[in-house]
TORNU-908714 format. One record per residue: residue in three letters; x, y, z of N, C-alpha, C in turn. Coordinates in steps of 0.2 Angstrom, whole numbers, plus 2048, in hexadecimal, padded with zeros to 3 digits. Layout:
ALAXYZXYZXYZ...
***
This chain:
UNK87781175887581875987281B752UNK86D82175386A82374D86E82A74DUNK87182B74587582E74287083373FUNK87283973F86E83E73C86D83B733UNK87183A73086F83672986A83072BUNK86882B73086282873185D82C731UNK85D83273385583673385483872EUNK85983972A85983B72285483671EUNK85783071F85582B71C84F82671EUNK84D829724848825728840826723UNK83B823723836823720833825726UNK83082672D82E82773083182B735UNK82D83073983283473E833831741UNK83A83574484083274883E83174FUNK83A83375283683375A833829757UNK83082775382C82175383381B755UNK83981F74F83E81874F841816756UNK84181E75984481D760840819765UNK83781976583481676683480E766UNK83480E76083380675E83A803761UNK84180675E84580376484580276BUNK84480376E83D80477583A7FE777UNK8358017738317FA7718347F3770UNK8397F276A83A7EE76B83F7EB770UNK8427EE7748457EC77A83F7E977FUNK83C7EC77E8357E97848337E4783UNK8327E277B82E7DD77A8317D8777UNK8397D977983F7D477A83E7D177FUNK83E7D678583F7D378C8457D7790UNK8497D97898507DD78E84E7E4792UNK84A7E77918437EA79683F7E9798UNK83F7E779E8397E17A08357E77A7UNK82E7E47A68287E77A882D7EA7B0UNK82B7F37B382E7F17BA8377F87B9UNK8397F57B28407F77B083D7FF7B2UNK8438037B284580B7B184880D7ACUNK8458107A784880F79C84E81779EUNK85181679A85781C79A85282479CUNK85582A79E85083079E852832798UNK84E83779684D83C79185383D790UNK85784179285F842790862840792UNK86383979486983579286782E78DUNK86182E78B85E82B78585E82F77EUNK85E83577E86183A77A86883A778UNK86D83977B87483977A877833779UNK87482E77A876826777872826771UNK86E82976F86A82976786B830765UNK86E83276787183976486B83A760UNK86483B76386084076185E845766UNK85984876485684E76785284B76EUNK85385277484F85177884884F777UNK84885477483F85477183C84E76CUNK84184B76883F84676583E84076BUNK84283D77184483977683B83A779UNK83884077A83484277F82D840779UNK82D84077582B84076F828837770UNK82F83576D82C82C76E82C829775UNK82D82C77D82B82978082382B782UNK82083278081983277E81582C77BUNK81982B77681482677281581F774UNK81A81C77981A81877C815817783UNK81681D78480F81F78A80881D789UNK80781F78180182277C80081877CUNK80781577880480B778805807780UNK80680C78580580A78A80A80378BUNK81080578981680278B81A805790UNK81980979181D80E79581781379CUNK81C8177A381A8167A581C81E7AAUNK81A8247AA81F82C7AC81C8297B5UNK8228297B882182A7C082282F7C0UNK8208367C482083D7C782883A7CAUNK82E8407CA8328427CB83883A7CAUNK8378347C783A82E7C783D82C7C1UNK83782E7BC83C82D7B38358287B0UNK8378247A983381E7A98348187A8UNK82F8147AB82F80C7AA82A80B7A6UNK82D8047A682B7FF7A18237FC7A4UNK81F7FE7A38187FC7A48177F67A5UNK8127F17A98117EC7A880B7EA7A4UNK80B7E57A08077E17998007DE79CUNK7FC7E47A07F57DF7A47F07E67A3UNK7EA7E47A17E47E87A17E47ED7A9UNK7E47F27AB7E27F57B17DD7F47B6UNK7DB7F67BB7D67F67BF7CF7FA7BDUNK7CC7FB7BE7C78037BA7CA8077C0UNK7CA80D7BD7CE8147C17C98167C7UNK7C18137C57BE8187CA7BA8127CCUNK7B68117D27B180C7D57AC80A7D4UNK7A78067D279F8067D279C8037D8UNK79980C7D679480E7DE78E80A7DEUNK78F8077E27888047E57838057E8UNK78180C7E877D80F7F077A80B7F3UNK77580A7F07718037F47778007FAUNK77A7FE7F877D7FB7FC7817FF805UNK78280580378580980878180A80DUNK78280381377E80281878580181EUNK7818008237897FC8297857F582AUNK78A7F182978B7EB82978E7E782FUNK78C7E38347907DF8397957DB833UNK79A7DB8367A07D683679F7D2838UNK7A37CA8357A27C48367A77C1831UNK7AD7C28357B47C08307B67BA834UNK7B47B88397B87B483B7BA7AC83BUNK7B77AB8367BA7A48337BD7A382EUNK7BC7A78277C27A88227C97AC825UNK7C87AF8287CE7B482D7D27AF82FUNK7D17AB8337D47A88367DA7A2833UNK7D279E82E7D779A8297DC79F826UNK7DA7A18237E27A581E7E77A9823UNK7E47AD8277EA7AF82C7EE7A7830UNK7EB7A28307EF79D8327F579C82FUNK7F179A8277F67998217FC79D81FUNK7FA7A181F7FD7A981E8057A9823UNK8047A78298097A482C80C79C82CUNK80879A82880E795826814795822UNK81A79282582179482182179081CUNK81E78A81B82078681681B788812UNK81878D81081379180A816796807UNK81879880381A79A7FF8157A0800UNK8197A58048117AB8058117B1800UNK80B7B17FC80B7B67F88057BB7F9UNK8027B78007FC7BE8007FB7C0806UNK8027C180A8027C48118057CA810UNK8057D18148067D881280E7D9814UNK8127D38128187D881781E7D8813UNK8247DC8148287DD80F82D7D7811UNK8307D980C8367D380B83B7D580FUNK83E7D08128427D281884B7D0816UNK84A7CE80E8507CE80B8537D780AUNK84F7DA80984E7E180B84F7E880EUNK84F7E481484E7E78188557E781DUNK8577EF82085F7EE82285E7EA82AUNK85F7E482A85D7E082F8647E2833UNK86A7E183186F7E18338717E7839UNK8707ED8348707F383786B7F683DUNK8657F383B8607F28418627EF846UNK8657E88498657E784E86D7E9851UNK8737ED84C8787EE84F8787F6854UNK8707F984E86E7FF8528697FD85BUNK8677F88598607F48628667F5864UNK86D7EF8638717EF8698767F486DUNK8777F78678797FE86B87580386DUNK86F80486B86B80B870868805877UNK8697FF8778667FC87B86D7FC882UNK8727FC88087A7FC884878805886UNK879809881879811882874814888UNK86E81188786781388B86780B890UNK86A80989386980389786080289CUNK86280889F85C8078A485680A8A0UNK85780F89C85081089984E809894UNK85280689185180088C84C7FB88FUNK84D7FB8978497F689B8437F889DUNK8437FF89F83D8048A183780489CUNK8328058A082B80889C82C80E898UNK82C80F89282B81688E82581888EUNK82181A89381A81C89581881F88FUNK81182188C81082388981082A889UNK81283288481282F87D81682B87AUNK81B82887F82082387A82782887CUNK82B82587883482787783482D873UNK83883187783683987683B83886EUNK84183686E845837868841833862UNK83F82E86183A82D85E83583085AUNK83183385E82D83585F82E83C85BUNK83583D85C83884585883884484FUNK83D83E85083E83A84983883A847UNK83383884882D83684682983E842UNK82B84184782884884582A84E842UNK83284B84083684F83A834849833UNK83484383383284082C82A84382BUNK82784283282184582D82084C82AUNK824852829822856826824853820UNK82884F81982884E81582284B814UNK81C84A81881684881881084E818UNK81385281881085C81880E85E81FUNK80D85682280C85A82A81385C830UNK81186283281386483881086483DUNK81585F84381185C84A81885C84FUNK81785D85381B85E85A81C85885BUNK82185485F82284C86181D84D866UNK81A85386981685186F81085086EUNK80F84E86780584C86280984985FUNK80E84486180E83C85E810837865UNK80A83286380B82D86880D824865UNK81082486881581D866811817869UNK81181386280D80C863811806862UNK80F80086280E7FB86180C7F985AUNK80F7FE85680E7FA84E80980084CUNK8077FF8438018048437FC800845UNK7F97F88457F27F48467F17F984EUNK7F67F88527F47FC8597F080285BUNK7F48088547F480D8557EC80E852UNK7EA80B84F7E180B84D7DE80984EUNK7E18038537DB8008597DA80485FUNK7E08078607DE80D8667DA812864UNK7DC81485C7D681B85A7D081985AUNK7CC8108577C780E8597C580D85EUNK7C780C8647C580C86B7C381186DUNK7C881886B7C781E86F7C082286AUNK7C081F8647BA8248617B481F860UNK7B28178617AC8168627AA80F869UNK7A580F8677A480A86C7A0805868UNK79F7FF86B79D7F88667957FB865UNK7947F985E78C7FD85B78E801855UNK79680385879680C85379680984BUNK79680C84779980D83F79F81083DUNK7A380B83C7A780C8377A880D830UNK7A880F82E7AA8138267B1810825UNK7B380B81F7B980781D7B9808814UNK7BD8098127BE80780B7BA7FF808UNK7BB7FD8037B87F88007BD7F67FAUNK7C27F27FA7C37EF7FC7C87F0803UNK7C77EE8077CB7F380E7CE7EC812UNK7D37EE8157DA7EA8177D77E781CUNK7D57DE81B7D27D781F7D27DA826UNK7DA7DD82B7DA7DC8327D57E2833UNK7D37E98307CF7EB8327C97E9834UNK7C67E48307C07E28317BF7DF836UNK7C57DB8377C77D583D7C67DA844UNK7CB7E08457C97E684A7C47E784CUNK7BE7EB8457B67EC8457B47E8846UNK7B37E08477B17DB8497B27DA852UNK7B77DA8527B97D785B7B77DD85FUNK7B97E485B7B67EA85F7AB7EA861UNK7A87E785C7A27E685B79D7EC859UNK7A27ED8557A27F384F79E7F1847UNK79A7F78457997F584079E7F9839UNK79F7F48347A07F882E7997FD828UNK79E80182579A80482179F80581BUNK79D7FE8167A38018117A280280AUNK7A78088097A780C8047AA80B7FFUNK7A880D7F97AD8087F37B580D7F1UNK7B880A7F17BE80C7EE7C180B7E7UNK7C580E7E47CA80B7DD7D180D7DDUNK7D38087DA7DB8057DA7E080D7D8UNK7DA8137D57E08177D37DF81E7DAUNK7D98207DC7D88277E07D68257E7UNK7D381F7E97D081C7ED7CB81A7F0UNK7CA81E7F47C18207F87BE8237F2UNK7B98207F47B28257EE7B282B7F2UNK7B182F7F27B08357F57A78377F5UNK7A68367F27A08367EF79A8307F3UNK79B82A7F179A8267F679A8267FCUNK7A082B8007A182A80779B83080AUNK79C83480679883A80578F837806UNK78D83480178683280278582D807UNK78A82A80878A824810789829817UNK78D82D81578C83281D78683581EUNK78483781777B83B816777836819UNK77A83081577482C817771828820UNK77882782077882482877C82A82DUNK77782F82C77B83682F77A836838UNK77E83683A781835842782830844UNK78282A84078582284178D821841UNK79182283B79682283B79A825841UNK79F8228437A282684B7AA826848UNK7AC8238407B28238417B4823838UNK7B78238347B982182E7C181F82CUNK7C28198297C981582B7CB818825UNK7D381C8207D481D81A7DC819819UNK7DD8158147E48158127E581980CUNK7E982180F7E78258097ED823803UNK7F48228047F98218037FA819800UNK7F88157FA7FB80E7F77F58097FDUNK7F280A7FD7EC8088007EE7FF7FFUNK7EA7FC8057EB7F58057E47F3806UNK7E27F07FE7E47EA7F97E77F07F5UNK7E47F37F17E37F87EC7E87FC7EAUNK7EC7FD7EE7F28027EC7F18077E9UNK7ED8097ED7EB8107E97ED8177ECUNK7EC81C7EA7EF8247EB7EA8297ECUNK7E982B7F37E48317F07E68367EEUNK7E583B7EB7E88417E87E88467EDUNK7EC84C7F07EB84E7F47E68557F4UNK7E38557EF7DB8577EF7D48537F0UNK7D684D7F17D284A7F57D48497FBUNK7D88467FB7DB8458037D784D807UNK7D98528037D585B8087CD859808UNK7C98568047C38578037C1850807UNK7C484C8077C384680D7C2849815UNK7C884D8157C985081D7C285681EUNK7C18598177BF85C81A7B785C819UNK7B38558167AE8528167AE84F81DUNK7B18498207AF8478277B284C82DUNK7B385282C7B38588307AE859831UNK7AB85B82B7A385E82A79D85A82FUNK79E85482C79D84D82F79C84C838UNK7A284F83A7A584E8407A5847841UNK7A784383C7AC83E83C7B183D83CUNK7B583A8407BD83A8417C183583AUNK7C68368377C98338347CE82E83AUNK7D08288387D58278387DA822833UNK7DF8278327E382682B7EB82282BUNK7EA81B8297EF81882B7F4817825UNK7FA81B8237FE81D820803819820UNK80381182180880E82380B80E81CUNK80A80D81680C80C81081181380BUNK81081880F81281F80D81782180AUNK81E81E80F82481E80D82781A807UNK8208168038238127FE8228137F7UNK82081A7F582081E7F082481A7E8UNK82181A7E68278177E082A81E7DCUNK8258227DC82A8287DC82D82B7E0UNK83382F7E08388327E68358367E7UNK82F83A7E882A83D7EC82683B7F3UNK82683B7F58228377FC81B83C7FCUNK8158377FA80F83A7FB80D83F801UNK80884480280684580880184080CUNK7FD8448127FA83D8177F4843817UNK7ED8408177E88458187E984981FUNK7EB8478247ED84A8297EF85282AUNK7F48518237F78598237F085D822UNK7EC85C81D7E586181D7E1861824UNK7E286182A7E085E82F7DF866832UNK7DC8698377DE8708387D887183EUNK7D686983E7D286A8447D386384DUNK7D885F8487DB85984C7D485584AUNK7D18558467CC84E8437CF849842UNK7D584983E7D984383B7DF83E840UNK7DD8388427E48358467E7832842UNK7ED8338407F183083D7F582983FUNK7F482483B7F881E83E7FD81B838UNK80281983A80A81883580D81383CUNK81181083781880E83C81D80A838UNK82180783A8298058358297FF832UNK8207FB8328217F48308227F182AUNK8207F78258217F781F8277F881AUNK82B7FB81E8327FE81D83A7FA81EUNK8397FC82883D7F982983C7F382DUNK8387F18338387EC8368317E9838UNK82C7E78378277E48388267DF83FUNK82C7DC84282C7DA84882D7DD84CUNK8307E584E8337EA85382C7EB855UNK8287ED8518207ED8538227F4856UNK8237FC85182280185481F80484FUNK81B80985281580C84E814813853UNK81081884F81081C850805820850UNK8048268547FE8278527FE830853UNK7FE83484E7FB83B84E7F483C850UNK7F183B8557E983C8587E7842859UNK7E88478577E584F8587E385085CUNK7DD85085C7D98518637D784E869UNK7D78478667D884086A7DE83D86EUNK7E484386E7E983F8707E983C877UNK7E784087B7E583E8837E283A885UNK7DC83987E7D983187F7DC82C87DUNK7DF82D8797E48298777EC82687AUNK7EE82A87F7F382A8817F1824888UNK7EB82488A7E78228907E481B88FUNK7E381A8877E38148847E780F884UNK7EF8128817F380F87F7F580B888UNK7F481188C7F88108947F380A896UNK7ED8098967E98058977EA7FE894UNK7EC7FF88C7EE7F98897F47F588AUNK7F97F688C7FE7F488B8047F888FUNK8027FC89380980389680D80788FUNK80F80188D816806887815802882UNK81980487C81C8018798237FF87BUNK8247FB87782B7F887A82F7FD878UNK8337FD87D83A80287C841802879UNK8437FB8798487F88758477FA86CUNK8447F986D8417FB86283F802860UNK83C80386583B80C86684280E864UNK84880D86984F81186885180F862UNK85180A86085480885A851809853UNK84C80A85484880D84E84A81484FUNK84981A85484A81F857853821852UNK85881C85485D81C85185F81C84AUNK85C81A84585A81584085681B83CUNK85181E83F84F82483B85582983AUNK85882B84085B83184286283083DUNK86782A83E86D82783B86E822838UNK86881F83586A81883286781982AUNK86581F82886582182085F81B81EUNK85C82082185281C82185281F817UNK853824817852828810854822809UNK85C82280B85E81E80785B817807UNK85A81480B85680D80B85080C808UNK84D81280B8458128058468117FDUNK84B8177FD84E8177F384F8117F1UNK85280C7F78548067F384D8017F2UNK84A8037F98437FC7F88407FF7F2UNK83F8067F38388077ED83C8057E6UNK8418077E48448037DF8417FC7DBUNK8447F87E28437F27E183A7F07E1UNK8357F47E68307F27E482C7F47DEUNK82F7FA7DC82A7FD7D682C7F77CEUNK8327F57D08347F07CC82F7E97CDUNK82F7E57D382C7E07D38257DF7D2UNK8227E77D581C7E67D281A7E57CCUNK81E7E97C881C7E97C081D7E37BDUNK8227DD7BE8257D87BC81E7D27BFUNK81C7D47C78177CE7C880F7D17C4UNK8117D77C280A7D87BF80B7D67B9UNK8107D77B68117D27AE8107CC7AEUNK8157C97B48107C27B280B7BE7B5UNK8077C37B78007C17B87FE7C17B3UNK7FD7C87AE7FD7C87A87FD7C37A4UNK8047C07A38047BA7A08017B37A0UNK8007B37A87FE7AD7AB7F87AC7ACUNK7F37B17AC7ED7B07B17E87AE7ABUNK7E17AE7AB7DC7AE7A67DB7B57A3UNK7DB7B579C7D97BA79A7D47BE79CUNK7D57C579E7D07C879E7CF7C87A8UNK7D77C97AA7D97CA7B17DB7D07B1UNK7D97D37B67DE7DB7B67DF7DC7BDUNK7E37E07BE7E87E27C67EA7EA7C5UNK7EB7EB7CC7EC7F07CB7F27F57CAUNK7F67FA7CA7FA7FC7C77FC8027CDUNK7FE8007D28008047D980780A7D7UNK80680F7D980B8147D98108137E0UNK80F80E7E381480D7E98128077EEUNK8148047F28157FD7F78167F87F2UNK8127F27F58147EC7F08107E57EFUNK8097EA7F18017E57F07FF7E77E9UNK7FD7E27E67F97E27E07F37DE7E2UNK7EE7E37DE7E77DF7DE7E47DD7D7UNK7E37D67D77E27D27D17D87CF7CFUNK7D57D37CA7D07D17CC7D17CC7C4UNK7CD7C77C77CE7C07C27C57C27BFUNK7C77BE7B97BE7BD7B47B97BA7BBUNK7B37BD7B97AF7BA7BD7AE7B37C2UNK7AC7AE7BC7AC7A77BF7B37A47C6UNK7B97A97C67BC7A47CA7BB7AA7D1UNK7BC7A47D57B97A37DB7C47A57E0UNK7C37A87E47C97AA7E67CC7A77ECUNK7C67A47EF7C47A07F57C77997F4UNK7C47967ED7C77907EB7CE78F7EAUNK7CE7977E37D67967E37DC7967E7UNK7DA79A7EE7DD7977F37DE7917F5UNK7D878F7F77D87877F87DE7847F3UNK7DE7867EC7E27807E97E97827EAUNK7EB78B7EA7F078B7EA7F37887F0UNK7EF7897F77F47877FC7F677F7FBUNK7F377A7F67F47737F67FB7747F2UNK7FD7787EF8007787EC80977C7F1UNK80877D7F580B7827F980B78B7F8UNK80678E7F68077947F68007967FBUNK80379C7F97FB79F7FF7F87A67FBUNK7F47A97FA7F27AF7F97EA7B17FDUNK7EA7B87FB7E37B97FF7DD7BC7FBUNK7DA7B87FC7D47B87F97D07BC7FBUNK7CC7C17F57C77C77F37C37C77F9UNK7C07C17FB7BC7C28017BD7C480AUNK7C47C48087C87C78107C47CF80FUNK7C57D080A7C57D980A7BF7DC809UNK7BA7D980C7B17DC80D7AF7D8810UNK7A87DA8147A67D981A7A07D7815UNK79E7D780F7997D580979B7CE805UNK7A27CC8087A37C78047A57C87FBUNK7A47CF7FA7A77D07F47AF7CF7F1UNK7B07D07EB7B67D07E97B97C77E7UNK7B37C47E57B67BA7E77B87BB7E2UNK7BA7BF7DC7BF7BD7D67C77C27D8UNK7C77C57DD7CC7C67DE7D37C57E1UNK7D87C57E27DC7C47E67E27CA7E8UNK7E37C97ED7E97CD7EE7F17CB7EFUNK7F67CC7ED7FB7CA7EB8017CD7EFUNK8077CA7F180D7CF7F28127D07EDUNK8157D47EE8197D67E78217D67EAUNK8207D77F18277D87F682A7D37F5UNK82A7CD7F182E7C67EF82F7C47E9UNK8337C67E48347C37DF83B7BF7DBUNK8387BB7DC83F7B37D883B7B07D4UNK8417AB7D183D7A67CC8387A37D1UNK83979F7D783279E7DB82B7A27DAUNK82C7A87DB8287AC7DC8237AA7D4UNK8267AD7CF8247AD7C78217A77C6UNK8257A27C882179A7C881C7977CCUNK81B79C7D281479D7D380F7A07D1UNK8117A57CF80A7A97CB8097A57C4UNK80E7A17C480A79B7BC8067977BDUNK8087957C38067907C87FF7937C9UNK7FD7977CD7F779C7CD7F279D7C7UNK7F779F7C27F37A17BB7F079A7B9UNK7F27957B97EF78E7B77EA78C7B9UNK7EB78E7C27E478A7C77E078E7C5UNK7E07947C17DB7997C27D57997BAUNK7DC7957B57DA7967AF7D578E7ADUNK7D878A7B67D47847B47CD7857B7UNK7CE78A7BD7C478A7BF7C078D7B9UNK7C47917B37BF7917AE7C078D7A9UNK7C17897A97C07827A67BB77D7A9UNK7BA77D7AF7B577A7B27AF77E7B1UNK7AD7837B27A97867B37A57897AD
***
């Protein structure tokens, strides 16, 4: 502990010593990238100094970019890797719609991607070590006992009224108020935006997508016989706004639709600010282009804040909302949900066409699960543990990959995006990873331009020593194609 006689005697202020103590924890390891460091006062009372001095050297740990302030959570221990750039380069030239034509790399890697003996580290799903499995099916079996005949029954659309309730008390924590009767019950989120794209274009139309933007989308805009139009994005705000802006001008009453992940965005991880998120809503308004805004990542906030959804600034029913529980709690249950504004009735006539219902076994037990299975306390434990992992897979990328790699730095889920020095090829890297058993996804699933071949995407929702000894494993293949080249 420092003794008020050590400040006496210190050659330097007392905020640096505190600091460098710190410091050197870090750069021990007994803080490791990902950690949560003492708060301000209760790091003040184990060093029996001042508030002010605590708040003092965790500044200048901020200032050497060791350290890390989450909104309303305390700080972490930053991980050891150069950033993403904060904002995108605009390419206008380029802002045209483009046909889709993913179906041969899609395929391959979606094959692999299910393979169990692969070591999967670039499919989007959480860790089911995780996840309260237990409690989930002791909930199916009893709401399915409790509601017997309804459990076997079609839950016509809009879906499972209790649900559907559940659904529309957590979304105010998302700023929106909605009635259960403007939410309808899907088959996952992928469902709930294949129905918004059915109901808002027809094959020919344009679609407006992010760049780099989540592979199944494009897979969607392809089989639907849809064009993309895509926009550049950055790992910290998102959507260009600006970009999206001259693409509307430019192909003005082409676009019939616009896809956003506002909330930790897949690849990207990114956050739009909710002054954009309002200037989003209230550009493709102007527009009289629909958003539709898939928020399935929302709930994973690494701060105990849970973001808002562009949707709340909605005030005309523009915006369809799509979410559902597969990031959270179950990803097999395949329940999902869709806020469609003004759309709902075509939407509801969609889903009936598609499929009658969602299943209703998973409905009630999701339905239960929100209501009494302490969904709140669950997320506290996953965001926990992933704000942890990601920081720890991103350090050692850091240590592993070629110099002169950088990734990005997500406020919440558990994707990172890694762009590698030019010469390597992500496509390859695949290729070698999988001889080796692992799998990742390569830069080029995520554009319809074939862009991003130094990148990759990564999962974070897995980490053991296996895990770590793959990303060395990675960091080698990758440090040996610039060796060749």
């Amino acid at each position: 502990m420092l003794a008020q006689s050590e400040q006496q005697q210190s050659r330097q202020p007392l905020y640096e010593e505190v600091a460098g103590r710190i410091s050197f924890l870090i750069k021990q390891g007994t803080l490791r990238p990902g950690d949560r460091v003492p708060s301000i006062r209760k790091l003040s009372k184990q060093m029996q100094v001042s508030i002010n001095t605590v708040k003092e050297a965790y500044s200048q740990l901020e200032d050497r970019r060791l350290l890390e302030a989450r909104p309303q959570s305390g700080y972490y221990v930053r991980a050891r890797l150069p950033e993403l750039p904060t904002e995108p380069v605009l390419d206008r030239p380029t802002l045209s719609p483009a046909e889709v034509s993913m179906d041969n790399i899609y395929q391959l890697v979606m094959r692999d991607l299910l393979d169990p003996k692969l070591l999967q580290l670039g499919i989007a799903v959480p860790n089911p070590e995780l996840l309260p499995i237990e409690k989930l099916n002791r909930m199916l079996t009893r709401e399915t006992r409790r509601f017997a005949l309804q459990s076997v029954s079609y839950d016509l659309p809009p879906g499972n009224l209790r649900l559907r309730q559940q659904v529309a008390q957590r979304l105010l924590l998302s700023g929106c108020t909605l009635s259960p009767e403007q939410i309808v019950t899907t088959s996952g989120c992928v469902e709930a935006v294949v129905l918004a794209l059915q109901v808002l274009c027809k094959p020919g139309d344009v679609v407006a997508i992010e760049s780099p933007v989540y592979f199944n989308f494009l897979q969607l805009i392809e089989d639907l016989g849809l064009k993309a139009l895509e926009i550049p994005a950055s790992p910290r705000g998102g959507i260009s706004l600006e970009a999206l802006e001259f693409a509307l001008d430019r192909n003005r009453g082409e676009v019939k639709a616009c896809i956003v992940i506002t909330n930790f965005n897949n690849p990207l991880g990114s956050l739009m600010s909710d002054e954009n998120k309002l200037k989003l809503v209230q550009l493709l308004e102007r527009h009289k282009v629909p958003l539709i805004e898939d928020d399935i990542y929302g709930d994973l906030s690494f701060s105990d804040k849970r973001p808002s959804v562009a949707k709340s600034f909605d005030k005309t029913g523009n915006v369809l909302l799509c979410s559902s529980i597969s990031k959270t709690l179950a990803p097999g249950y395949r329940v999902g949900w869709i806020a469609a504004g003004r759309y709902q009735e075509k939407i509801e006539r969609s889903k009936m066409l598609a499929n009658v219902a969602t299943p209703t076994p998973t409905q009630l037990a999701i339905a239960e699960f929100l209501a009494n299975g302490g969904y709140e306390h669950h997320l506290r434990s996953i965001r926990r543990v992933y704000t942890r992992q990601t920081a720890q897979m991103a350090d050692a990328i850091g240590r592993c990959f070629p110099a002169g790699t950088r990734v990005s730095q997500p406020q919440g889920g558990f994707l990172l995006w890694v762009e590698m020095p030019e010469p390597i090829d992500s496509l390859k890297l695949y290729e070698q990873s999988k001889q080796v058993g692992i799998t990742i996804a390569p830069g080029q699933l995520f554009s319809v331009e074939g862009k991003y071949r130094n990148c990759v995407r990564l999962n974070a929702a897995f980490w053991d020593p296996c895990v770590e000894a793959a990303i060395e494993t990675l960091g080698r293949l990758a440090k040996s194609q610039l060796q060749i080249s």
